[in-house]
C-alpha positions, 0 to 999 in steps of 0.5 A: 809720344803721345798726348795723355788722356783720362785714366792714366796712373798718377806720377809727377808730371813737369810743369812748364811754359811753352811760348809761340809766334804769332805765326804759331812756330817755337820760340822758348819751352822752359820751365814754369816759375818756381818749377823743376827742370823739364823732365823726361815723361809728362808735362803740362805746359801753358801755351803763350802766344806771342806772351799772352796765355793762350792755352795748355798742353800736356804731352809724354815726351820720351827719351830722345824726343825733342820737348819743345817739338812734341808740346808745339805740335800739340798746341797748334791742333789745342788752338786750331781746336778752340778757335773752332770752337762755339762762344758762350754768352758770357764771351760774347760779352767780352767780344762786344767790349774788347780790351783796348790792344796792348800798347794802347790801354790807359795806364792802370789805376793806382792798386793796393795788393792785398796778401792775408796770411797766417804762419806760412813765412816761407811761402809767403816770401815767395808770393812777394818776391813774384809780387813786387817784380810786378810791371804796374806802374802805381801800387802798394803792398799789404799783407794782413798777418791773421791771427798769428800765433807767432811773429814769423810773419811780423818779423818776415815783412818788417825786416825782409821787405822792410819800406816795400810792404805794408804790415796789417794784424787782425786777430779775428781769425777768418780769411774775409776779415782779413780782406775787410782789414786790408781793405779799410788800410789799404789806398788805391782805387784797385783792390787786388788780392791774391794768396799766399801760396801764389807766385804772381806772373810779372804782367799779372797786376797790370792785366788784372787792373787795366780794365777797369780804366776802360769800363767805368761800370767794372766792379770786379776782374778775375784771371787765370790760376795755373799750378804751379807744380804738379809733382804729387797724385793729390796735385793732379787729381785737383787739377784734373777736376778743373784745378782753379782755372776759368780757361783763355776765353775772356768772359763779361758778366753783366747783371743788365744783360745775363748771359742766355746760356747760364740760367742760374745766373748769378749764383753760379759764383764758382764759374766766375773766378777765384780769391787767389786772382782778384780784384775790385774797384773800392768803391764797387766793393764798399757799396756791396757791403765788402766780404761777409765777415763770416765766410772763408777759411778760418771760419766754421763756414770754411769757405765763400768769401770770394764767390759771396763778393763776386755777387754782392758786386753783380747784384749791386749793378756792376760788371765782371770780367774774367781775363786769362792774361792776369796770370798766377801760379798756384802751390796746390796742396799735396797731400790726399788729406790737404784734398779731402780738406778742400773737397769738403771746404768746397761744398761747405763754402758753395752754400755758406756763400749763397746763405750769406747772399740771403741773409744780407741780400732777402731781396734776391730769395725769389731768383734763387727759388727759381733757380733751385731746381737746376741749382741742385742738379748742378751741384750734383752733377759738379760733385758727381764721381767720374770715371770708374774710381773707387773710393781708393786715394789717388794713386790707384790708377784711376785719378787721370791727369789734368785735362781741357779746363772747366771740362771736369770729366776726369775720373773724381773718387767717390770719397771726394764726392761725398765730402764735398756734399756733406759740405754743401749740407754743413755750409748754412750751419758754418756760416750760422755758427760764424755769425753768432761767434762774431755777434760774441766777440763783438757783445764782449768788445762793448 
């Protein structure tokens, strides 16, 4: 046995849930929702901690070894290792205003869950099957049928979850107009939203939506996103990248105390979470102007939407908090093209979203221009190739395995870095392109 390291071929690997005592001994390895069964060879677990996530693992469990031994070993050195560890400012944050302990905590407010989907029926019944087994005690469901060029979805919500989900069309096409929409037709105090392709953990609403009973200044909390299978080269070339997942560190951002260690502070948006794993406090989200109509996917400018929200709502006064207990399962995509979609995605999304920052928000133009030297050289050094890959797909015995979350020092093929910066170039022209198409549609509505 042997815990994997960079550079290793790529192969499906078990995806599981490894739960710990308090004291650090196994109690239960099983596998991780909507996953196979635990394999022979390479899983990837998450570590929990008397339920609370803690941390992940991967290990090579060989034939005749006991699984539930070999990843407890290394969880305990993975945890011993991050308690070692330094805080950043943006923990030390959260230290300073911790989470009332479990048991303790106000009642959540009442949330409206908020699932924007378009022709994905089967994925989308999996997501609420996992969201309406939540343990909050007040909340409501709506998914927002986008565009839809059928009625699978309508026919899937109005019969299948016929009284337990609210169904909301918007035809503009566009992922932030679909949030905007299920917004204005949602009620609760909370907004969260999450994806379609998720499966929600059962205590993920609750640990999304308890802070803000507690900070009356939160305007957004974010959490935790896991994969949900690691069973393709494309799967694990993500997640080696750093996947979506923000590690197990609770994190504040305050806009009234900037965190010393980040200087591009607060245009490092991507740091901060994920639209998969979101939500606000309404009234923080209305006062910041909700989502910009023209970011997101469905748009030209593909992306944005979540990182553009998460700065309108810093910048108009409220805290974010990013906690690992607000737990959801991401379906990856899976295949090399799905990557190189998103890689591009990604890049055109990071600077459509700080165009949109600027053109709705002139007045923060003077921090970003200080910011934007060390900004460039951040966005080369996140899109950087690591490792000695080619521009092969994955597959080619250079696409690593998933590592320490946030670390991104897996090997990233050159391709994938080029896409991701011919993004960054295109994201102002998307997000140009998408207002103007939205200024049409709405000079031919009058």
């Amino acid at each position: 046995m042997n815990q994997q390291q960079s550079g290793a071929p790529s192969r499906a690997m078990s995806v599981a849930e490894l739960e710990l005592d308090p004291s650090g001994a196994a109690v239960g390895l099983h596998p991780a929702p909507g996953a196979p069964a635990i394999a022979r060879g390479e899983v990837y677990a998450l570590v929990r901690v008397d339920g609370r996530p803690a941390a992940t693992v991967i290990g090579t469990v060989a034939e005749g070894e006991d699984a539930i031994r070999v990843l407890a070993g290394l969880a305990r050195e993975r945890l011993a290792a991050a308690a070692a560890a330094p805080r950043t400012g943006a923990e030390h944050l959260a230290a300073g205003r911790p989470l009332p302990p479990t048991g303790a905590a106000p009642a959540p407010p009442r949330t409206s869950v908020i699932v924007a989907t378009r022709e994905r029926p089967a994925s989308l019944a999996r997501a609420l099957d996992s969201l309406l087994v939540q343990d909050h005690p007040d909340h409501e469901l709506v998914v927002v049928d986008n565009a839809p060029r059928t009625t699978d979805t309508h026919d899937l919500v109005t019969r299948k979850y016929a009284g337990r989900v609210r169904y909301v069309r918007e035809d503009t096409p566009g992922l932030a107009v679909a949030h905007n929409t299920g917004a204005a037709a949602a009620d609760g105090e909370v907004l969260a939203f999450t994806d379609d392709d998720v499966i929600a953990d059962p205590h993920w609403l609750t640990a999304l939506t308890e802070p803000f009973a507690t900070d009356p200044g939160l305007g957004c909390v974010t959490g935790l996103i896991l994969p949900a299978r690691l069973g393709t080269s494309a799967q694990i070339l993500l997640e080696s990248h750093g996947g979506f997942a923000k590690g197990f560190a609770p994190r504040l951002y305050d806009p009234a105390q900037p965190p010393a260690d980040e200087p591009l502070f607060p245009f490092t948006a991507g740091s901060f979470g994920s639209g998969a794993n979101m939500a606000f406090r309404a009234a923080a989200l209305r006062q910041a102007g909700g989502f910009d109509p023209a970011t997101g996917t469905g748009t030209p400018a593909r992306g944005g939407d979540d990182l553009y929200a998460f700065v309108a709502v810093l910048s108009a006064g409220f805290r974010l908090r990013y906690t690992a207990e607000a737990l959801v399962w991401h379906h990856h995509r899976d295949t090399w093209q799905d990557l190189r979609n998103q890689a591009y995605g990604y890049g055109a999304g990071l600077t459509a979203y700080l165009t949109a920052t600027l053109v709705r928000h002139p007045r923060m133009l003077p921090a970003l221009l200080t910011r934007l030297p060390r900004g460039l050289a951040h966005a080369r050094t996140m899109t950087a190739r690591r490792g000695e890959g080619d521009d092969g797909v994955p597959g080619d015995g250079h696409d690593g395995v998933p590592g320490e979350h946030g670390a991104q020092h897996h090997p990233w093929p050159r391709n994938l870095s080029r896409l991701e910066r011919r993004g960054m170039l295109y994201g102002p022209i998307g997000y140009a392109r998408a207002r103007a198409r939205g200024a049409f549609r709405k000079a031919g509505a009058r």
